[in-house]
ZADO-1210 file (C-alpha; in nm, 4 decimals, padded with zeros to 6 digits):
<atoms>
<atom x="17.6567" y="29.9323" z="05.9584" code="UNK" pos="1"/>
<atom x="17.6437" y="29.9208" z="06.2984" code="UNK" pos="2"/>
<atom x="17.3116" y="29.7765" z="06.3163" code="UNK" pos="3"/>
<atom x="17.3640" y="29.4814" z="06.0499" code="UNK" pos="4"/>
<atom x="17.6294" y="29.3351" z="06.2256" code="UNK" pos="5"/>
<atom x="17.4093" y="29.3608" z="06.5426" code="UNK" pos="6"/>
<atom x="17.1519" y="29.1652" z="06.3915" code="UNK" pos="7"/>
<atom x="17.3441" y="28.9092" z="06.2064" code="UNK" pos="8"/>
<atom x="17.4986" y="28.8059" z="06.5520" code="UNK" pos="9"/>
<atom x="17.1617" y="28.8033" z="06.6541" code="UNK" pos="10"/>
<atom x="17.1144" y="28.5643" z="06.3624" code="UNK" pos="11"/>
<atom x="17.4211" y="28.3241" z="06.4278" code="UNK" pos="12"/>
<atom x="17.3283" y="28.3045" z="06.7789" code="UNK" pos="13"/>
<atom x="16.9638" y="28.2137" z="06.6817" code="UNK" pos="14"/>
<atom x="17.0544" y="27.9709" z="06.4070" code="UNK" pos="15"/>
<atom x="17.3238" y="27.7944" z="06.6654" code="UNK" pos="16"/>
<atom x="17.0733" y="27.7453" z="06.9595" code="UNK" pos="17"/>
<atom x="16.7624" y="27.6664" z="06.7580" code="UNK" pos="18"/>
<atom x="16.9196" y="27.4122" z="06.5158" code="UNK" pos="19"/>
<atom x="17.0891" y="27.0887" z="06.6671" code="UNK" pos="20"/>
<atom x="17.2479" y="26.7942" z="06.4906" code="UNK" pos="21"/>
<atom x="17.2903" y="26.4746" z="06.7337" code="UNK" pos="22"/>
<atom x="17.5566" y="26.2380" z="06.5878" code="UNK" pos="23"/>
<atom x="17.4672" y="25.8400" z="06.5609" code="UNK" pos="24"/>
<atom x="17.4733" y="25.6716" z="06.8712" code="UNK" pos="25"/>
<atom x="17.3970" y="25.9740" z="07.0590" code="UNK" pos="26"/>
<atom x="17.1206" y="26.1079" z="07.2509" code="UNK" pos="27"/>
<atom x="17.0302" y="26.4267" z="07.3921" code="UNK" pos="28"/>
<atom x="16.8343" y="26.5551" z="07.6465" code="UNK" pos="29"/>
<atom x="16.6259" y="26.8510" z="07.6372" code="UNK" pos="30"/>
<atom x="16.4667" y="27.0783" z="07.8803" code="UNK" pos="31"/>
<atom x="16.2747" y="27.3852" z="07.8351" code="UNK" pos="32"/>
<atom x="16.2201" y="27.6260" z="08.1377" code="UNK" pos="33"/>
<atom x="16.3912" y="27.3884" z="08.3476" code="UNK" pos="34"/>
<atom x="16.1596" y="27.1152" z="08.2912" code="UNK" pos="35"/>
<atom x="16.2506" y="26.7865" z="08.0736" code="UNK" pos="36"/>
<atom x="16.0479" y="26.7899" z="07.7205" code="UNK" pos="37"/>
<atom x="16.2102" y="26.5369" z="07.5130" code="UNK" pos="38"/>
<atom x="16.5219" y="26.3648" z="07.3903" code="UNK" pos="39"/>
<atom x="16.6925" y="26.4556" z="07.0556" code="UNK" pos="40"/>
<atom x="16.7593" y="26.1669" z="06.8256" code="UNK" pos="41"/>
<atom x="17.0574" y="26.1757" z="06.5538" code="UNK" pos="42"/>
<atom x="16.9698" y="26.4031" z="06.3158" code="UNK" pos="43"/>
<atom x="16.8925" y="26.7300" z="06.2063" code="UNK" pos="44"/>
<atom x="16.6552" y="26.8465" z="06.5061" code="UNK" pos="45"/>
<atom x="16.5159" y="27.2407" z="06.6071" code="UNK" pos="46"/>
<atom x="16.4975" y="27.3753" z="06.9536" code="UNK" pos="47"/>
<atom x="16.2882" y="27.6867" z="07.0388" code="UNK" pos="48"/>
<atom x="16.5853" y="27.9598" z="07.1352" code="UNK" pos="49"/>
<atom x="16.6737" y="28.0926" z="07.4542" code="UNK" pos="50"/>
<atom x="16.3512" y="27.8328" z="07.5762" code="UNK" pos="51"/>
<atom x="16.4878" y="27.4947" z="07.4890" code="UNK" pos="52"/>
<atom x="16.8235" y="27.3880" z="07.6286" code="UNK" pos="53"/>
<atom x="17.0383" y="27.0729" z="07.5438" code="UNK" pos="54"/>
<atom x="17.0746" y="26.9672" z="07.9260" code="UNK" pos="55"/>
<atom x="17.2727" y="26.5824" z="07.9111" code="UNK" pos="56"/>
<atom x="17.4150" y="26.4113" z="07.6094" code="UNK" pos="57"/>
<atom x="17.4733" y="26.0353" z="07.6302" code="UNK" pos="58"/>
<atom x="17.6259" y="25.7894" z="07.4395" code="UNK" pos="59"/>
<atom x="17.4458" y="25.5338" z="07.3647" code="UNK" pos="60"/>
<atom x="17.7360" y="25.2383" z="07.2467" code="UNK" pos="61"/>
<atom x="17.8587" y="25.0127" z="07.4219" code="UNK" pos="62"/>
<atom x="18.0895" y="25.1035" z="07.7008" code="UNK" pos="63"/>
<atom x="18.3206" y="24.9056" z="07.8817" code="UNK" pos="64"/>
<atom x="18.4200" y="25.0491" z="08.2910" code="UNK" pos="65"/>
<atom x="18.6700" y="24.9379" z="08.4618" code="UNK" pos="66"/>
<atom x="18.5973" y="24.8006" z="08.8208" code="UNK" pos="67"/>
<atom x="18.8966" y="24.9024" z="09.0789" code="UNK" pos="68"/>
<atom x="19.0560" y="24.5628" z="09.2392" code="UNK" pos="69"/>
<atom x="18.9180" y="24.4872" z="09.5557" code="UNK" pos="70"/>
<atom x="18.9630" y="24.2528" z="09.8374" code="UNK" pos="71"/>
<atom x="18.7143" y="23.9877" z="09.8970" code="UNK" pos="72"/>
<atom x="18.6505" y="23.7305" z="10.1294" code="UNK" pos="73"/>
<atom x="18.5325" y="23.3786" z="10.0874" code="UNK" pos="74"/>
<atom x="18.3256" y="23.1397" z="10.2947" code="UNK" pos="75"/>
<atom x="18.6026" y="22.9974" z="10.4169" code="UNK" pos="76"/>
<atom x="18.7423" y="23.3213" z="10.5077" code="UNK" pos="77"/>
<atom x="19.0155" y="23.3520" z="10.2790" code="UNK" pos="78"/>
<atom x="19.1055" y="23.6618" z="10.1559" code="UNK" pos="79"/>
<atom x="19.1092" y="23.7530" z="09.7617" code="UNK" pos="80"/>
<atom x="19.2321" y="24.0625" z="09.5722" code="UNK" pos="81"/>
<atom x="18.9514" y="24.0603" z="09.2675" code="UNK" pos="82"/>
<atom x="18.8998" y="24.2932" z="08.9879" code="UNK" pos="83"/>
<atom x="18.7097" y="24.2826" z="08.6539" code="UNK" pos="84"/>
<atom x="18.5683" y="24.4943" z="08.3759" code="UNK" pos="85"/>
<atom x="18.1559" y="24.5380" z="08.3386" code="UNK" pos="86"/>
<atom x="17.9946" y="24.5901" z="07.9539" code="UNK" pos="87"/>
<atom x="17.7120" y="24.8395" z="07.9957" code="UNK" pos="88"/>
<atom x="17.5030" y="25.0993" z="07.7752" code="UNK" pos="89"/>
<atom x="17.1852" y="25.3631" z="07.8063" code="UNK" pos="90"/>
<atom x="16.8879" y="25.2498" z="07.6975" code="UNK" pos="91"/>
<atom x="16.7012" y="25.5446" z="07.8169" code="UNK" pos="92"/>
<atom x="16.8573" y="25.8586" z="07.8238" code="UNK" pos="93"/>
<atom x="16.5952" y="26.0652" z="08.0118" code="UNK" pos="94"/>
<atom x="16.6293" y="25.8059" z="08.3018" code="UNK" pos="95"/>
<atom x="17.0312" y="25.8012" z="08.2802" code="UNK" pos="96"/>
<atom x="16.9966" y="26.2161" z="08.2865" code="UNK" pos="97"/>
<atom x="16.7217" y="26.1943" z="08.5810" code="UNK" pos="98"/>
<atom x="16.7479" y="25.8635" z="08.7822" code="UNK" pos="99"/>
<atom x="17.1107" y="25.8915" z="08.9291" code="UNK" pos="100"/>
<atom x="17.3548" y="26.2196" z="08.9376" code="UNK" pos="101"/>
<atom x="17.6094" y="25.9778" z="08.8283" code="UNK" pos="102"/>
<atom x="17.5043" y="25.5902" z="08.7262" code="UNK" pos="103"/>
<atom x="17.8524" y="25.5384" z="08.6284" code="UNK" pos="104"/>
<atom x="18.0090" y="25.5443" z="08.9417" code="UNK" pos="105"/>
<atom x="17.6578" y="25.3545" z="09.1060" code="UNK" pos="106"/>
<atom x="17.7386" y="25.1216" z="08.8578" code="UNK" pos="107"/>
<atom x="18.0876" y="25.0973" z="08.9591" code="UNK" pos="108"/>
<atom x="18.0164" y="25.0901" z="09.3558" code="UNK" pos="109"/>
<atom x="17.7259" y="24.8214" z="09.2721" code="UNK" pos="110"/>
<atom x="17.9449" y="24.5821" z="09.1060" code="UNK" pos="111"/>
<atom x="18.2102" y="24.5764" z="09.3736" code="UNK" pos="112"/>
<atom x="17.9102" y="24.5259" z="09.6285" code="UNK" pos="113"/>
<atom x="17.7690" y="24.2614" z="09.4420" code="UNK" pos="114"/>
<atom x="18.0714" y="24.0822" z="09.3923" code="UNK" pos="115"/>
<atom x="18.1842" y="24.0743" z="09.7024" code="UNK" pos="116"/>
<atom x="17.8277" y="23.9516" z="09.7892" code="UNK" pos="117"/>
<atom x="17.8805" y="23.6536" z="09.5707" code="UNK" pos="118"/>
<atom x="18.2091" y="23.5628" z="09.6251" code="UNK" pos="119"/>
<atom x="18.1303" y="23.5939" z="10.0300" code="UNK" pos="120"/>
<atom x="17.8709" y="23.2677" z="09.9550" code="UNK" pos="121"/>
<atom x="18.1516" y="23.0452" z="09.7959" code="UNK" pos="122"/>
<atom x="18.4370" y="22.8888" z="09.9279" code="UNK" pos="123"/>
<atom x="18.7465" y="22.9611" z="09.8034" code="UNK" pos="124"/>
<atom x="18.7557" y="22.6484" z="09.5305" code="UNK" pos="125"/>
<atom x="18.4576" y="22.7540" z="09.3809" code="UNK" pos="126"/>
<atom x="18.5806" y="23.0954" z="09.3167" code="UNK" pos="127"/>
<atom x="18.8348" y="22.9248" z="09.0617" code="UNK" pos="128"/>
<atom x="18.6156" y="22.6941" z="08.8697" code="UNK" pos="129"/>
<atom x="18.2602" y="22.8971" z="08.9206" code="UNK" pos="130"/>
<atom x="18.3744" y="23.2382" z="08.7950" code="UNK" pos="131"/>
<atom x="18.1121" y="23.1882" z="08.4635" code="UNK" pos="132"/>
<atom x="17.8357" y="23.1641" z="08.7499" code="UNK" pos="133"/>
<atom x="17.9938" y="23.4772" z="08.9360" code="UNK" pos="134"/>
<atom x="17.9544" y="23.7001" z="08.6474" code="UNK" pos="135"/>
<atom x="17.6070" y="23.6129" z="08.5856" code="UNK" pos="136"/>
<atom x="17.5026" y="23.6818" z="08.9394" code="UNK" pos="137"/>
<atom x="17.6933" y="23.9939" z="08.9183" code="UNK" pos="138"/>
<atom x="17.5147" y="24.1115" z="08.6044" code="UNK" pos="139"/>
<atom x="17.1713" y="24.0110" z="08.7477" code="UNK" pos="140"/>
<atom x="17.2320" y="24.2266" z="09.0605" code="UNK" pos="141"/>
<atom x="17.3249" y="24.5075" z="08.8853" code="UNK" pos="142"/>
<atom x="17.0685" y="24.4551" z="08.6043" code="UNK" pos="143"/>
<atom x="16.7722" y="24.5036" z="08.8324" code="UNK" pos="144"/>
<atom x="16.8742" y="24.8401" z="09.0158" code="UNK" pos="145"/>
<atom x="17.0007" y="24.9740" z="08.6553" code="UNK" pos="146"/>
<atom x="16.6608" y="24.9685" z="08.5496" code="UNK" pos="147"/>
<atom x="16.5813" y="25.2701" z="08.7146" code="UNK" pos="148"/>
<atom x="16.9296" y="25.4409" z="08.5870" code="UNK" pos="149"/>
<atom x="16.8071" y="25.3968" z="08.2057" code="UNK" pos="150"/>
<atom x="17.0986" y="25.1619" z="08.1620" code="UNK" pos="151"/>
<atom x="17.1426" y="24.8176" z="08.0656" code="UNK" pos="152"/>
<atom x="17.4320" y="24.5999" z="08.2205" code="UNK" pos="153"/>
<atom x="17.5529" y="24.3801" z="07.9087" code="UNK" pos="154"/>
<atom x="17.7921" y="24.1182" z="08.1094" code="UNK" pos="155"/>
<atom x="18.0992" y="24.1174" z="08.3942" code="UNK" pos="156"/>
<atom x="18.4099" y="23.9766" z="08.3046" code="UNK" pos="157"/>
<atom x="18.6391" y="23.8760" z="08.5983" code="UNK" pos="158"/>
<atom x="18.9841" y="23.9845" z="08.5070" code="UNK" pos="159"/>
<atom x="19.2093" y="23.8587" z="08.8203" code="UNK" pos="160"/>
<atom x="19.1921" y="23.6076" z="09.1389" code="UNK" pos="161"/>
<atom x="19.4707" y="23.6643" z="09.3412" code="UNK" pos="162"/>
<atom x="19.4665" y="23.5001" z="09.6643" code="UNK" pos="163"/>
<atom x="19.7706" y="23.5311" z="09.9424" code="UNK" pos="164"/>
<atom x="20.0875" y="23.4113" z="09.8905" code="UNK" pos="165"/>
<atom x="20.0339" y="23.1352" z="10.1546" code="UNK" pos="166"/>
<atom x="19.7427" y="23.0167" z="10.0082" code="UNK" pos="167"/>
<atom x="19.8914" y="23.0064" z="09.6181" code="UNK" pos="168"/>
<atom x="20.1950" y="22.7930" z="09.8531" code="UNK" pos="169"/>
<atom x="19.9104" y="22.5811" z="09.9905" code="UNK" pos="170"/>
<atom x="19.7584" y="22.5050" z="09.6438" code="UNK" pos="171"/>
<atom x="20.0142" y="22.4269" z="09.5138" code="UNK" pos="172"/>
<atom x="20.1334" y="22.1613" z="09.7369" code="UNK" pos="173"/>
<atom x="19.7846" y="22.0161" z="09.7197" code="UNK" pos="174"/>
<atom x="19.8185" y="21.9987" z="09.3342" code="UNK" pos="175"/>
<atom x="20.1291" y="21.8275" z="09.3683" code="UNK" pos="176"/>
<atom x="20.0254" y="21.5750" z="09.6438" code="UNK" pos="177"/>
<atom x="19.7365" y="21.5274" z="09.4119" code="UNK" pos="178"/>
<atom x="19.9200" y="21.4520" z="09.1073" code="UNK" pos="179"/>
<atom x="20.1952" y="21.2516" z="09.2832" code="UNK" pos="180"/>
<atom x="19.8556" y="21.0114" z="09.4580" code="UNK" pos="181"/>
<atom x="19.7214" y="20.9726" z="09.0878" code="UNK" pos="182"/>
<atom x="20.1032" y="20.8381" z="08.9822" code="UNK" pos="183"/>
<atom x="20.1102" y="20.6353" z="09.2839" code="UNK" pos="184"/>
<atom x="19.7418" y="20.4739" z="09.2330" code="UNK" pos="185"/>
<atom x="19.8128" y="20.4619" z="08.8416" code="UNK" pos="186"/>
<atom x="20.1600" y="20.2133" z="08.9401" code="UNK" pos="187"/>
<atom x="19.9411" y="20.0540" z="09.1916" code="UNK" pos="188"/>
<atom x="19.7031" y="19.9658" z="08.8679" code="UNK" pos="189"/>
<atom x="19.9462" y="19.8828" z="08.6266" code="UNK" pos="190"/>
<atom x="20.0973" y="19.6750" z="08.8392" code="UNK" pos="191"/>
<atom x="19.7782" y="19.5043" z="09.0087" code="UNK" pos="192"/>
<atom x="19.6967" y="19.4353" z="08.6434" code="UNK" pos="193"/>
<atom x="19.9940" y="19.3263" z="08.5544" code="UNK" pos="194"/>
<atom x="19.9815" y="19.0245" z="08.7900" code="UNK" pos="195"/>
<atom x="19.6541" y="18.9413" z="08.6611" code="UNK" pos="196"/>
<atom x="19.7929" y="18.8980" z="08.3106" code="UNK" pos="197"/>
<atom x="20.0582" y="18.6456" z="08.4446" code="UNK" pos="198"/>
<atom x="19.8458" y="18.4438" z="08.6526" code="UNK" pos="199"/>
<atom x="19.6364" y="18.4434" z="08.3539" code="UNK" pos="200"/>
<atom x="19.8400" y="18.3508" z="08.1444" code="UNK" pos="201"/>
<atom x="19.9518" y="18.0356" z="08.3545" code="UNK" pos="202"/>
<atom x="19.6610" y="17.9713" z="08.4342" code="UNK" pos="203"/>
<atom x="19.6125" y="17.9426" z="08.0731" code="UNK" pos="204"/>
<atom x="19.8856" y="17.7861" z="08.0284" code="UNK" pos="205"/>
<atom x="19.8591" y="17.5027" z="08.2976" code="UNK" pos="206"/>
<atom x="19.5187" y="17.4116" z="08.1445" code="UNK" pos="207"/>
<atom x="19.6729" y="17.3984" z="07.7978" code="UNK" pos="208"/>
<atom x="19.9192" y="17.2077" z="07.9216" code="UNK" pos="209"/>
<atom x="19.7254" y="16.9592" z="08.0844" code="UNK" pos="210"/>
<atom x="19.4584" y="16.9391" z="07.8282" code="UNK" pos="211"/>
<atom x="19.7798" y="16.7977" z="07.6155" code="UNK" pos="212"/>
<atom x="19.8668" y="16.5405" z="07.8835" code="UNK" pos="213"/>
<atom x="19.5207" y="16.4315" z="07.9130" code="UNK" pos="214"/>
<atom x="19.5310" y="16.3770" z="07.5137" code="UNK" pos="215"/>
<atom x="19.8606" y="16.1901" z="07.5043" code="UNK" pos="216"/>
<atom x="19.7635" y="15.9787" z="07.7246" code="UNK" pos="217"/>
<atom x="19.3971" y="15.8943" z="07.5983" code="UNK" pos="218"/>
<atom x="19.6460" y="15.8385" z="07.2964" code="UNK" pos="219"/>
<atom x="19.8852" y="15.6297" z="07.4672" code="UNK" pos="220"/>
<atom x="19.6246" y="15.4239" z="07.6218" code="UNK" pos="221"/>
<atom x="19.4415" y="15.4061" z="07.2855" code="UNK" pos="222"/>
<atom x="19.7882" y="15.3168" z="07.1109" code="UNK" pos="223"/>
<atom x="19.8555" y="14.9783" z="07.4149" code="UNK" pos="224"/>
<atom x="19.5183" y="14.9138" z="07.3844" code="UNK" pos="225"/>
<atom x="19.5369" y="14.8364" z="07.0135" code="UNK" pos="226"/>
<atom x="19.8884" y="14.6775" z="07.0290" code="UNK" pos="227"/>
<atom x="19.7505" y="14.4127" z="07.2860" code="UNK" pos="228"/>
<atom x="19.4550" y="14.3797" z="07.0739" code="UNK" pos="229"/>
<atom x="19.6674" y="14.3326" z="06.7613" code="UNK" pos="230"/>
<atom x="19.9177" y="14.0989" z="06.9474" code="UNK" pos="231"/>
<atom x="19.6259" y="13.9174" z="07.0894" code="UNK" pos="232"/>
<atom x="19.4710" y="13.8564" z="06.7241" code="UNK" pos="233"/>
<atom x="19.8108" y="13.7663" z="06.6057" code="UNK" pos="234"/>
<atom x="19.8344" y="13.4763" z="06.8654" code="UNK" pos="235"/>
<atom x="19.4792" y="13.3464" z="06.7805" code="UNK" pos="236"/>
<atom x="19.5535" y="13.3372" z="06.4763" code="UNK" pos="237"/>
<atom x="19.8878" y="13.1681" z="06.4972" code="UNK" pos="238"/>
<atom x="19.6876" y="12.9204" z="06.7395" code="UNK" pos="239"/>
<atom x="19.4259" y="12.8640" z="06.5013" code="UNK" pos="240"/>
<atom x="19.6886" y="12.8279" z="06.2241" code="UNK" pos="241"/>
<atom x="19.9164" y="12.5415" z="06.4844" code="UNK" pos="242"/>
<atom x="19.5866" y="12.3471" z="06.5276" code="UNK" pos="243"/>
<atom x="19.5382" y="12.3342" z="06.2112" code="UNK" pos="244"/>
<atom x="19.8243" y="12.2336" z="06.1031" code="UNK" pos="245"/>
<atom x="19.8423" y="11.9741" z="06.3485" code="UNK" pos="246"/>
<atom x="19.4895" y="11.8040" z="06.2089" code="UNK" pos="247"/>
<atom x="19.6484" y="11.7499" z="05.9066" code="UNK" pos="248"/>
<atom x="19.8104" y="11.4048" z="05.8458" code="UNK" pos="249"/>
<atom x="20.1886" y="11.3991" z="06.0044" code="UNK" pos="250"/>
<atom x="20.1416" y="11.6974" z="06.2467" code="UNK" pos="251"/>
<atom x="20.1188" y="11.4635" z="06.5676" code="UNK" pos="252"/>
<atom x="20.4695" y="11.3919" z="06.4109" code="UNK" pos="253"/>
<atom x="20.5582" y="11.6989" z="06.3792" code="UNK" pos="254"/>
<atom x="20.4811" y="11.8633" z="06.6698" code="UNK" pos="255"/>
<atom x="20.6780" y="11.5765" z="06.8300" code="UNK" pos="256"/>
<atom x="20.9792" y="11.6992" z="06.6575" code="UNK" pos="257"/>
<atom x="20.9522" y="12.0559" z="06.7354" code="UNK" pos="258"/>
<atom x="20.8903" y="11.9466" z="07.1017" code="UNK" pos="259"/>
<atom x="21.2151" y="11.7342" z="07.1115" code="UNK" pos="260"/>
<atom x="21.4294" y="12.0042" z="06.9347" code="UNK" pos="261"/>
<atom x="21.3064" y="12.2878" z="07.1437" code="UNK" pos="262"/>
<atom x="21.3660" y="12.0388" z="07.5001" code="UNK" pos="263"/>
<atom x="21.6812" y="11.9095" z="07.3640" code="UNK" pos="264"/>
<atom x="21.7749" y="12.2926" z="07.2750" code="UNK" pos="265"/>
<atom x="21.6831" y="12.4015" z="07.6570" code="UNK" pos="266"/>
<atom x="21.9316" y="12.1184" z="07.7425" code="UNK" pos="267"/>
<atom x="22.1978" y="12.2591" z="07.5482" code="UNK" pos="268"/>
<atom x="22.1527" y="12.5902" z="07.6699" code="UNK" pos="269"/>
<atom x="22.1600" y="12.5007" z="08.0200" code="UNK" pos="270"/>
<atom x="22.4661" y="12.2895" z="07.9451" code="UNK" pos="271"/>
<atom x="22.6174" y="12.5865" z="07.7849" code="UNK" pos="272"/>
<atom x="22.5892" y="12.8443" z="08.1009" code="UNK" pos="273"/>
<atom x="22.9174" y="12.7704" z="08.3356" code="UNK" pos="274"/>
<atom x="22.7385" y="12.8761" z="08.6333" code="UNK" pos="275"/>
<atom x="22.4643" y="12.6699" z="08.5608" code="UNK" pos="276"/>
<atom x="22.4925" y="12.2884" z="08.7159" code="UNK" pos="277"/>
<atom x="22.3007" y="12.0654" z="08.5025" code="UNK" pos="278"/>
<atom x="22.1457" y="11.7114" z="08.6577" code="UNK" pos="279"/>
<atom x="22.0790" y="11.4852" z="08.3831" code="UNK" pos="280"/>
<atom x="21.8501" y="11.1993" z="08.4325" code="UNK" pos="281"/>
<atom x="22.0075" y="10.8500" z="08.4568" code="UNK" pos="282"/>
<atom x="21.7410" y="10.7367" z="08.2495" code="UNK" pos="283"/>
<atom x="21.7326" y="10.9051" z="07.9206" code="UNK" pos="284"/>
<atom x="21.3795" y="10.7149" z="07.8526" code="UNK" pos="285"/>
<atom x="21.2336" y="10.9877" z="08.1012" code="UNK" pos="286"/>
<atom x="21.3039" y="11.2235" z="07.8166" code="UNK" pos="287"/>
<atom x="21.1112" y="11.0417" z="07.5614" code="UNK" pos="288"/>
<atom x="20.8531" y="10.9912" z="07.8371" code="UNK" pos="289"/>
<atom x="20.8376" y="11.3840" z="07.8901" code="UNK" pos="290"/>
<atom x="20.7400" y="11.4363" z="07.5236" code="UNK" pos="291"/>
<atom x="20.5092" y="11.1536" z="07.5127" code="UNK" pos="292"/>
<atom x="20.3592" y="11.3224" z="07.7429" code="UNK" pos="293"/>
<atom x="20.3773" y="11.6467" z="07.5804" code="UNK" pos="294"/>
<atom x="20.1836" y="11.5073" z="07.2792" code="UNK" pos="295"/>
<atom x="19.9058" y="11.3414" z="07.4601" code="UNK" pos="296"/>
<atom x="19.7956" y="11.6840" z="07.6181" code="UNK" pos="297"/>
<atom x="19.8275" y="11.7781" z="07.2101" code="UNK" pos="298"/>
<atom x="19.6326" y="11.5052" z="07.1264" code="UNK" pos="299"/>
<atom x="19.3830" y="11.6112" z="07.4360" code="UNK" pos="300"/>
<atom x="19.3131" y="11.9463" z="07.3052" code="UNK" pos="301"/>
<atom x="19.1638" y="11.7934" z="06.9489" code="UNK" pos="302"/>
<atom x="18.8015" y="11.8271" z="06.8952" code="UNK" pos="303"/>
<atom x="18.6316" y="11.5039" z="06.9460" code="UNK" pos="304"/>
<atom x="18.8358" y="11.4351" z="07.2414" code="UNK" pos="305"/>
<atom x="18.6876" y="11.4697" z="07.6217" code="UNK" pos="306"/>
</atoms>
């Protein structure tokens, strides 16, 4: 009885180190004699007992590590309190067992090197708007010496800038300097622009205004030039129309007439006007003579006559 339960403990502990099952995402490492001869993959998988050992299991997801906050200074020499997080995973588990006695904590060590590397190159502007082009250099630098680790940086994430209080003071008063300059300079244009839309508009306005002067009086002129021309016709014509009348038979006569009526008329207006002293000729013959006279300058102005 004795003896059975000997050798089925002899069994169980057989069974348990020759038969291994690796979970997904997993990989083992396994030595025999001391010596590395292979890495289990997940499965079902058979060791030779008491020989073969299981010496490193690593997970191969990926695996995010925190990177302690650290203070780093700028090219400008300003001091900043920086920390992120860094995305990694084992590619090669044989290297990641053999290449470092801990690659975690080289990882961890490079990263805050290399940062501090990179931020030490860029002043302390940069830092805010470049931090894309910090993680990438951090990745790269700790890409290349993971190699040799069997582990493959995936990217750096910077969590927190924090730079002294003085210098968050500082900023601050620059942003608002800055902000008040672009209100000042955007009054300064409105109202620069402003005055160009007024004297625009008079100007504008001035040439409208004289381009309607200019037209009333082209029209004005236009207008007195026609109303002498039409008053001018009218009086040839009424000319035309006295001469003729005067060629017919009995207009010497009658212009005779109109000439006495309108001189004996200007006598009676004259005579009529108190302030007015009127001299009238002893001879009233002189009268008769005046219209004689009248009517042979008529009689002068017929064709025929020199």
């Amino acid at each position: 009885m004795e003896v059975a339960v000997i050798i089925l403990v002899i069994a169980v502990i057989f069974v348990t180190q020759s038969v291994k099952v690796v979970p997904q995402q997993h990989a083992w490492v396994v030595e025999r004699l001391g010596k590395y001869t292979g890495t289990l993959m997940p499965g079902l998988n058979f060791l030779i007992p008491f020989v073969d050992k299981v010496a490193y299991k690593h997970l191969l997801k990926e695996v995010p590590l925190d990177i302690p906050s650290q203070v780093c200074i700028t090219r400008d020499n300003t001091q900043l309190q920086v920390d992120g997080i860094l995305y990694f995973q084992v590619t090669d588990a044989m290297r990641a067992s053999y290449g470092s006695s801990n690659y975690i904590m080289a990882i961890s060590q490079l990263a805050q090197t290399s940062l501090r590397s990179v931020i030490g190159k860029l002043e302390l502007d940069k830092t805010f708007e470049e931090r894309d082009i910090i993680n990438a250099q951090v990745v790269q630098a700790i890409d290349e010496a993971a190699l040799n680790w069997g582990v493959k940086v995936l990217r750096y994430e910077i969590k927190d800038l924090t730079p002294p209080k003085e210098i968050l003071h500082a900023m601050q008063q620059q942003i608002t300097a800055e902000r008040e300059k672009r209100a000042l300079i955007a009054a300064s244009e409105g109202r620069r622009q402003e005055q160009i839309n007024i004297a625009t508009g008079e100007r504008e306005a001035f040439i409208a205004r004289s381009e309607g002067e200019k037209q009333a009086a082209i029209n004005n002129a236009q207008g007195e030039a026609a109303a002498i021309l039409t008053v001018a016709e009218a009086n040839a014509q009424a000319i035309e129309r006295v001469a003729a009348a005067i060629r017919q038979p009995g207009g010497e006569q009658a212009v005779q007439l109109k000439v006495a009526e309108k001189a004996v008329e200007a006598y009676s207006r004259v005579a009529a006007d108190a302030t007015t002293t009127l001299i009238v000729p002893s001879n009233m013959t002189e009268v008769a003579a005046l219209v004689g006279s009248a009517m042979k300058m008529v009689q002068a102005q017929k064709p025929g006559n020199s």
